[in-house]
C-alpha positions in Angstrom: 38.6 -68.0 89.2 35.5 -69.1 91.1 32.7 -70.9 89.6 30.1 -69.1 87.4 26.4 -69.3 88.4 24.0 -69.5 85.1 20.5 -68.5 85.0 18.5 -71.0 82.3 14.9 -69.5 81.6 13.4 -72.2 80.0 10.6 -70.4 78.2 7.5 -71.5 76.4 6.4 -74.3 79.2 4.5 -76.0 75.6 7.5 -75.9 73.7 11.2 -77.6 73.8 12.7 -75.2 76.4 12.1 -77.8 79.3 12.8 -80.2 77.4 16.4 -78.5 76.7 16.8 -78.3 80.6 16.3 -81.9 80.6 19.0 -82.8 78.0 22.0 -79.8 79.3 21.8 -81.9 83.0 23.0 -84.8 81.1 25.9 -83.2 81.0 28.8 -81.6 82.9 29.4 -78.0 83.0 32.0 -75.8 84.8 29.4 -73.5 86.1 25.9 -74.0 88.3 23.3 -73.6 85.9 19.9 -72.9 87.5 16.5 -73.6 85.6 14.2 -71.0 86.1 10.5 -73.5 85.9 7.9 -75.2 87.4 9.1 -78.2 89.2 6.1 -80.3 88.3 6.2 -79.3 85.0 10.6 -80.3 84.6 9.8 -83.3 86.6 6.7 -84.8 84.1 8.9 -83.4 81.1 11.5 -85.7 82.0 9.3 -88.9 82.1 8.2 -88.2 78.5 11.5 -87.8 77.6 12.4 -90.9 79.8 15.8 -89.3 80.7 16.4 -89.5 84.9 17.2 -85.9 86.6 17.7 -85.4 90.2 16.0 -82.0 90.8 17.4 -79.6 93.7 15.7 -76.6 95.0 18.2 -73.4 94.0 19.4 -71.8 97.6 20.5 -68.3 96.6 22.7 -68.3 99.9 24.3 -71.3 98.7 27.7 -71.3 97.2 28.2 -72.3 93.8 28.6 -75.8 93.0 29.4 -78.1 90.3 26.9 -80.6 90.6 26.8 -84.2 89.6 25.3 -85.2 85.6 21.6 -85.2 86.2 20.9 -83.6 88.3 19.0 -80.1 87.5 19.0 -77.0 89.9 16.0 -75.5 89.8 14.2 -72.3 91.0 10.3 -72.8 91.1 8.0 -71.0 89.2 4.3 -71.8 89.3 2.3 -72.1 86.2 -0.9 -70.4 85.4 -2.2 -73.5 84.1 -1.7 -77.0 83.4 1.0 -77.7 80.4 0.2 -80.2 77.7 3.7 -80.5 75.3 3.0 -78.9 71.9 -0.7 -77.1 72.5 -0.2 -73.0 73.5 -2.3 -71.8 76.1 -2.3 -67.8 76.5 -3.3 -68.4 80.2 0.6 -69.4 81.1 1.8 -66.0 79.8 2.5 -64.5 82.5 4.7 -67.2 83.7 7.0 -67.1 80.9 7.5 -63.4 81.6 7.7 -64.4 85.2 11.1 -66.6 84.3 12.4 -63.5 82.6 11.7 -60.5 84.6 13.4 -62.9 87.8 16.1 -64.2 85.0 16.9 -60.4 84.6 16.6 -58.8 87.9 18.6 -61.4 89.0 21.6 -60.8 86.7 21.5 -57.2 88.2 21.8 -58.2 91.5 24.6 -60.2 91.0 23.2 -63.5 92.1 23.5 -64.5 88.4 26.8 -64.5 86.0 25.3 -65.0 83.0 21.7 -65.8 81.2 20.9 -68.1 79.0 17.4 -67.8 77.7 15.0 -70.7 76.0 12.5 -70.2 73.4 9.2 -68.1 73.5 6.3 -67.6 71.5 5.8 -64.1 70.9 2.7 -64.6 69.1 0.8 -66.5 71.9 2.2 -63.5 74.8 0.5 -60.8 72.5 -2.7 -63.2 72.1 -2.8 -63.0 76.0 -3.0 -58.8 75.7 0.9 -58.1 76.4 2.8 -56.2 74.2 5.8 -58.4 73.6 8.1 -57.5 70.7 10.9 -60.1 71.9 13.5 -61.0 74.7 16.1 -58.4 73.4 13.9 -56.0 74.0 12.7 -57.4 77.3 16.1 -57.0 78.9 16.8 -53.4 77.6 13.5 -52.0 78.6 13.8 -53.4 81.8 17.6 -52.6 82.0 17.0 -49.2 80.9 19.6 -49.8 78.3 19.0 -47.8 75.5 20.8 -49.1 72.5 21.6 -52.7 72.1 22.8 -55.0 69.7 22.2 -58.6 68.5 25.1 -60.5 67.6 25.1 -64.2 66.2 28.2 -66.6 66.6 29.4 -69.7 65.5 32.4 -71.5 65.1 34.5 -68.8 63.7 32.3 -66.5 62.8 30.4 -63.9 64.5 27.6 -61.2 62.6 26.4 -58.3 64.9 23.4 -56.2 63.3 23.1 -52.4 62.6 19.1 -53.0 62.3 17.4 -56.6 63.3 13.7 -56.8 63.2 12.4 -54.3 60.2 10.9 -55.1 57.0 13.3 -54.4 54.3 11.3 -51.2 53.0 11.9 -49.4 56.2 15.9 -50.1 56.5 17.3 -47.9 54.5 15.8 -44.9 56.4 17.0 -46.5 59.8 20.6 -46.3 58.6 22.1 -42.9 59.9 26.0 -42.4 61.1 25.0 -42.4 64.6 23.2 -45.7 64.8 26.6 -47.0 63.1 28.7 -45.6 65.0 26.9 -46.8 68.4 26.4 -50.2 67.1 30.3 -50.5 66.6 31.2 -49.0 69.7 29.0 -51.5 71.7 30.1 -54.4 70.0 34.2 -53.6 69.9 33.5 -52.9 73.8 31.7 -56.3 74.3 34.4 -58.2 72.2 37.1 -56.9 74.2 35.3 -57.5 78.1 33.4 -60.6 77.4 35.6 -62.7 74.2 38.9 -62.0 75.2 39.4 -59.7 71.9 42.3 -56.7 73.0 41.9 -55.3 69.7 38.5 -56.3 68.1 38.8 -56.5 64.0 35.1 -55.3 62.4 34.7 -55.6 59.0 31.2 -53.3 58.1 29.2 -54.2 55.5 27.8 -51.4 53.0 24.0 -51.7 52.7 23.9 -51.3 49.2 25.1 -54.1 46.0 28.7 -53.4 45.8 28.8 -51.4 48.8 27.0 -49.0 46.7 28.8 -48.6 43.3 30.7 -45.1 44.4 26.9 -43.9 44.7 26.0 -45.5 41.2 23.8 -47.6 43.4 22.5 -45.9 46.4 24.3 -43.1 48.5 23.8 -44.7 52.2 27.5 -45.6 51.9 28.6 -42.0 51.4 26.1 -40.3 53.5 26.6 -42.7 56.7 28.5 -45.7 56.8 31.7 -44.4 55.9 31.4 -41.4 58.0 30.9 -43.1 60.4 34.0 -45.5 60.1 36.4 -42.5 59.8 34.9 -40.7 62.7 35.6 -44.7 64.5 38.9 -45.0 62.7 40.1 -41.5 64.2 39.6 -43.1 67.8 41.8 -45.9 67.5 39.2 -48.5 66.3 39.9 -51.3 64.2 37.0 -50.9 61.8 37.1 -51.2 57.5 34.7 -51.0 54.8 31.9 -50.2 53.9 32.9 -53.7 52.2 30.2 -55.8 49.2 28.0 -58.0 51.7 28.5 -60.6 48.4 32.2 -60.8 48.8 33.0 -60.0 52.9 32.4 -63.6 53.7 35.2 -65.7 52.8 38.2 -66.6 54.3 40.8 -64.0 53.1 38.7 -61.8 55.0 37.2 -63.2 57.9 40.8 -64.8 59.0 41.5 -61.6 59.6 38.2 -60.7 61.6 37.1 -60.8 65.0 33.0 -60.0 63.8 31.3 -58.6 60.6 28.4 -55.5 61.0 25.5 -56.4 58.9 23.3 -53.5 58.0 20.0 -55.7 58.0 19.1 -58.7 59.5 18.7 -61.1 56.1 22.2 -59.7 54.8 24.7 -61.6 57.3 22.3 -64.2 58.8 21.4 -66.3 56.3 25.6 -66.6 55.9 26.0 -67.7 59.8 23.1 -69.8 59.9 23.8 -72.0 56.7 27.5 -72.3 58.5 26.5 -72.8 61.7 22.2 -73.5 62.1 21.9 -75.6 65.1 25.1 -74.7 66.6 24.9 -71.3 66.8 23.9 -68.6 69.7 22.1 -64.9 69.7 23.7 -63.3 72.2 22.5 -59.5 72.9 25.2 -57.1 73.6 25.2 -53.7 75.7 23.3 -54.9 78.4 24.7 -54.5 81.6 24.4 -58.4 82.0 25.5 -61.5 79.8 22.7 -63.1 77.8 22.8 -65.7 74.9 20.1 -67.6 73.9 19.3 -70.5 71.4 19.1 -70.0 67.3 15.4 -71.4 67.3 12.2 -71.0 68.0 9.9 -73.4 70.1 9.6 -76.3 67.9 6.0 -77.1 69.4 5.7 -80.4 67.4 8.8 -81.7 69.1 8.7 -81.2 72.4 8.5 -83.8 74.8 9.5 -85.9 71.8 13.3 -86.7 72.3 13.8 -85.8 68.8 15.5 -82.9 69.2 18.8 -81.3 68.6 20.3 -79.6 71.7 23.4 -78.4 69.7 22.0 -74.6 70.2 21.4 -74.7 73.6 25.3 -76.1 74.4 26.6 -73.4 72.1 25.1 -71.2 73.6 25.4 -72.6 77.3 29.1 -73.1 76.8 29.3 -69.0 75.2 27.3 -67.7 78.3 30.2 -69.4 80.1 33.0 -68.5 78.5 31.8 -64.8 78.6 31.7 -64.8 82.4 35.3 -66.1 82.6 36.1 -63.2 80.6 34.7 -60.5 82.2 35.4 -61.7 85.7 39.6 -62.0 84.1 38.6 -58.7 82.4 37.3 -56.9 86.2 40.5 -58.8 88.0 42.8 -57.3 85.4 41.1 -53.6 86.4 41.1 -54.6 89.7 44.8 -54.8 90.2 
């Protein structure tokens, strides 16, 4: 296999996302991993972080190579304004969707294996007059993908989400037999080409208590889920429930599991993150490229600190990886 190139966007220039650049060159990987930044901007990071890094310009013509610890590739970006750790400035915008739109773009053109994205402030994007709803839908907009899905994993377990970003009045009426059904489909096809999963397990939760009572306590179950999982069932996927959100997590079941649906965002997650917070990874499936992305925010009053916890960014570093090998084993296999 040939070694994976990795795209890093290092997001909110105020926030820890440099400073997570910083910290993953400390280490060795078995992939190039390129920082989309500013140079200046790495380089002062570092100093406050008193941590040495050998920066080298990214040559797109250059082969892939597995560099020496600390030192950090690095494709330059320049800022709208000068970056003070842990203030926001609206001005500098632009240049964090800069790192993405060329993070993206680049997947597509194949100059990139994977993406691994840093943290960004929606808030302070939309305070510069950009409609920003988040990175997931970044990618698919400009991807013109149009259903994806957000999947959480950790050390042995993995949530994927029929709805993510609603408030809890409005999910209900987003549930429907199609959105389940595409959902399921997109994740058991991103098991299988990017984890190494030849017959992906799902276990779906109901969106009701109990999975609904037998429509004693709400009829979503009967009206869509479990359509929805016959319909699946009839073409060969490995799919059961609806099954009680309250029970589905334990071992007897998730042994037996490659990934478990969640209906809403606050029914699996909380389950994944008190498992795995801090070494965990969002990755966003059906897009046409591989991205992950750390389980936290920005984490303003930290950065440029040293006190931080980097555990996200190498679970998430290592899955970006790890997805590559599979679908470049996955396109070799086809290939034959």
């Amino acid at each position: 296999m040939s070694l994976p190139r990795l795209v890093y966007s290092s997001g909110e220039p105020a926030g820890i996302g440099p400073d997570l650049a910083i910290l993953l060159a400390q280490q060795s990987w078995p992939a190039e991993v390129v920082t989309l930044g500013n140079k200046d901007l790495l380089k002062d990071r570092a100093k406050q972080l008193g941590l040495a890094v050998s920066i080298v310009d990214y040559q797109a013509e250059r082969p892939p190579q597995q560099w020496p610890v600390g030192t950090l590739v690095v494709s330059d970006v320049p800022l709208q304004a000068p970056v003070v750790a842990g203030q926001l400035n609206p001005a500098n915008s632009p240049y964090v969707l800069s790192l993405l739109q060329r993070a993206g773009e680049g997947c597509q053109s194949g100059a990139f294996d994977a993406l691994m994205t840093g943290p960004v402030h929606k808030g302070i994007i939309n305070d510069a007059g950009v409609a920003f709803s988040g990175h997931t839908e970044f990618f698919a907009e400009l991807s013109n993908t149009s259903q994806v899905v957000m999947m959480l994993a950790t050390e042995g377990l993995r949530v994927a989400l029929v709805t993510t970003h609603l408030p809890l009045a409005q999910v209900a009426d987003a549930i429907n037999q199609s959105l389940v059904e595409r959902v399921i489909r997109i994740t058991a096809h991103d098991l299988q080409h990017y984890f190494g999963c030849a017959t992906p397990r799902l276990l779906v939760c109901g969106l009701n208590p109990h999975a609904g009572e037998q429509g004693h306590l709400g009829h979503e179950e009967i009206d869509h889920i479990t359509p929805a999982l016959v319909q699946l069932q009839a073409e060969g996927l490995h799919v059961s429930g609806p099954w009680p959100a309250d029970t589905v997590f334990q071992p007897k079941y998730l042994d037996d599991a490659d990934v478990v649906i969640a209906m809403y965002h606050d029914q699996g997650l909380p389950v994944l993150k008190y498992r795995g917070f801090g070494n965990a990874a969002n990755i966003t499936l059906g897009l046409p490229f591989i991205r992950t992305s750390v389980d936290h925010g920005t984490a303003l009053d930290l950065a440029g600190t040293g006190n931080i916890d980097s555990g996200s960014a190498q679970y998430a570093l290592t899955t970006a990886i790890a997805m590559a090998g599979h679908r470049q084993h996955h396109e070799e296999l086809r290939d034959r």
